[in-house]
N, C-alpha and C positions, 0 to 999 in steps of 0.2 A: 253418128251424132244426131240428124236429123230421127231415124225410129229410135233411138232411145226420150228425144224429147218430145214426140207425137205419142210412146208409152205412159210418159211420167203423165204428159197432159190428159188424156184418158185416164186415167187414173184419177186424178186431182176431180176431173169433173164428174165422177161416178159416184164418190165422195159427198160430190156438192150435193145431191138429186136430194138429203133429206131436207138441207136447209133450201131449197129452191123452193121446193110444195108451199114450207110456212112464208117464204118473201112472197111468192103469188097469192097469200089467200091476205095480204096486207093491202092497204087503199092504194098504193099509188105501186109501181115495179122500182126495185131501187139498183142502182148502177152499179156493176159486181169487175171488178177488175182482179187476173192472177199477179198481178204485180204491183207494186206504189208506184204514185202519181208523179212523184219526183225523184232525183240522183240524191244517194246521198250527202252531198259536198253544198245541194240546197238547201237543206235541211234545219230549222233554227228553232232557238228556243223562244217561248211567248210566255212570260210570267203574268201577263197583267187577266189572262183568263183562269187562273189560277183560285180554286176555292168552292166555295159551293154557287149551286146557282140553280132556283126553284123552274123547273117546266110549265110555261101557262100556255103553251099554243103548240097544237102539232095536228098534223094532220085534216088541215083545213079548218080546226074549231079550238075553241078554249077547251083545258082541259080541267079535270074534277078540283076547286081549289080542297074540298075537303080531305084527297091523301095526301101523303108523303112522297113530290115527285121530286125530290133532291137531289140532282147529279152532283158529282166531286169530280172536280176538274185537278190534275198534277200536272206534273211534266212531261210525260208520259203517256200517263194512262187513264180512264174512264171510268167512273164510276157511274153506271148508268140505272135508270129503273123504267119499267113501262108501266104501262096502263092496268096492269096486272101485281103492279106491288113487285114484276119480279125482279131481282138485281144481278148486275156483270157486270165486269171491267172489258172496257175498250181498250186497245193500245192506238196508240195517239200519234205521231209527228205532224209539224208545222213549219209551213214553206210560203213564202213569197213571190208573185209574181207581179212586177212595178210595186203598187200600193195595195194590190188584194194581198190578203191573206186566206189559207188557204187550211184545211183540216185533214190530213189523211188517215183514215181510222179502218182499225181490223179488230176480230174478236181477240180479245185477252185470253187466259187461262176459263177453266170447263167450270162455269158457275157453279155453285155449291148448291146440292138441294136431293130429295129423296129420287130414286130410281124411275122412270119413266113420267119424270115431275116436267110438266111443259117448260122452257126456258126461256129468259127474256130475246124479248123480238128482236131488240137492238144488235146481240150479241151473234143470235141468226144468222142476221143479215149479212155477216161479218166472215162465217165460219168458212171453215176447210179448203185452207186456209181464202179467205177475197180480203181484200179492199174495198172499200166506198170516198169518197170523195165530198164536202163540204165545202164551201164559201162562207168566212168567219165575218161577222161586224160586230165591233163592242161599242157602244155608247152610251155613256155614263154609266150604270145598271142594269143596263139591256144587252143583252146577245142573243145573234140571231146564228142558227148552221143550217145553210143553204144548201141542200143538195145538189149535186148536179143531175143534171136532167136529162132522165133516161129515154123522155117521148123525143128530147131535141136530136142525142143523138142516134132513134132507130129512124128519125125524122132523115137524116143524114144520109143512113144506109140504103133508104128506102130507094131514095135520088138517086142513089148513085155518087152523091158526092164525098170527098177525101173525108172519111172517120180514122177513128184508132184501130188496131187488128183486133180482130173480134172472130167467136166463132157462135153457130145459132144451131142453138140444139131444141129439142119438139117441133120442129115445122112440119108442114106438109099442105096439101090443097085448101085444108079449112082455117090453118091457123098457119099466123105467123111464125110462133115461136119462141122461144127466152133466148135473149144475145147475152153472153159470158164475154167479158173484153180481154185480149190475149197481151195488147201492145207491150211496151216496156216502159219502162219509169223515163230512159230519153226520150219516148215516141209520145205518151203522155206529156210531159211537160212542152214538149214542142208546138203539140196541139191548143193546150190550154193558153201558151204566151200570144197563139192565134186567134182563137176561138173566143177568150175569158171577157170581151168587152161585147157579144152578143147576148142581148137581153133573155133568150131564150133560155142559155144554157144553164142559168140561177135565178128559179124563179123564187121571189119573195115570197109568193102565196103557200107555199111547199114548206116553208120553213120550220124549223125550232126555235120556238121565243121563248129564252129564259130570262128573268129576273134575276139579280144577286140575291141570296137569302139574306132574310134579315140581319143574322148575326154578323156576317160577310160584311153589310155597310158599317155596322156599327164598329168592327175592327177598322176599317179601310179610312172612317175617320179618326 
């Protein structure tokens, strides 16, 4: 059991090497986990982020008001676009822990577009198969998706101190490397019900700020 699941994982990460390139040539390294953040039985629904909702911050700066950065939020799943105009669906669960609420997101279905057509980054970040991780706050018209924070935890490993399982693939004498997280959905959660009131591990500044679009308020009232 143990080489048939040290096969699969090779595999799965041989896979990953194309989407890896595009997440390292992005601004910040984003937290790639083989498994969700949470057991299914955590798992809840969140309507009230439901709908569309305009991108004004990403990446350290406001972003273009003159495209179309409209995400559609479901129950489910993501409608996302980048910086590039280009569009993919997320798939999506949402999970609690105390009063956070939490985003766990992986690529959707294979974006639609012509043959060797670059794909949205979002969707990337996501693929063959990962996970990434989010910290949600809604207020009034505002939402923000918090990353978690990948410098906090190679901060972690670097110590020595208790992280998630993980495995580090490109290292060697000049370079650290890219950490792929192996944990499980109970080893995750257990961490995060530890870990989640550390200022580090969700930084604001990292965030996605979106607006409700317009039509969104004027339904909602």
């Amino acid at each position: 059991m143990k080489r048939l699941f040290s096969s699969t994982l090779s595999g799965r990460i041989a896979k990953f090497a194309f989407s890896l390139l595009a997440i390292l040539l992005l601004n910040a390294c984003v937290v790639q986990s083989f498994y969700y953040f949470c057991p299914k039985e955590k798992r809840i629904s969140c309507q009230k982020i439901n709908g569309e909702w305009d991108i004004v911050f990403e990446k350290g700066k406001d972003t273009d008001s003159k495209k179309d950065r409209c995400w559609i939020f479901k129950d489910k799943d993501i409608s996302s676009v980048d910086n590039a105009g280009r569009r993919a669906d997320l798939d999506v669960v949402y999970f609690r822990i105390g009063d956070d609420l939490f985003a766990d997101i992986g690529a959707g279905e294979i974006p639609q577009g012509k043959a060797r057509e670059p794909v949205n980054e979002y969707w990337l970040q996501c693929v063959s198969p990962m996970r990434t991780l989010c910290k949600v706050k809604i207020k009034d018209d505002t939402l923000l998706l918090i990353p978690i924070s990948y410098e906090y935890l190679s901060g972690l490993i670097e110590a020595g101190k208790p992280a998630p399982s993980h495995l580090t693939r490109g290292a060697d004498a000049e370079k650290k490397g890219f950490i792929i997280f192996t944990a499980s959905e109970e080893e995750w959660f257990k961490f995060l019900e530890k870990e989640k009131a550390e200022a580090d591990l969700f930084k604001e500044e990292h965030a996605l700020k979106f607006n409700r679009a317009k039509t969104e308020k004027q339904d909602v009232k």
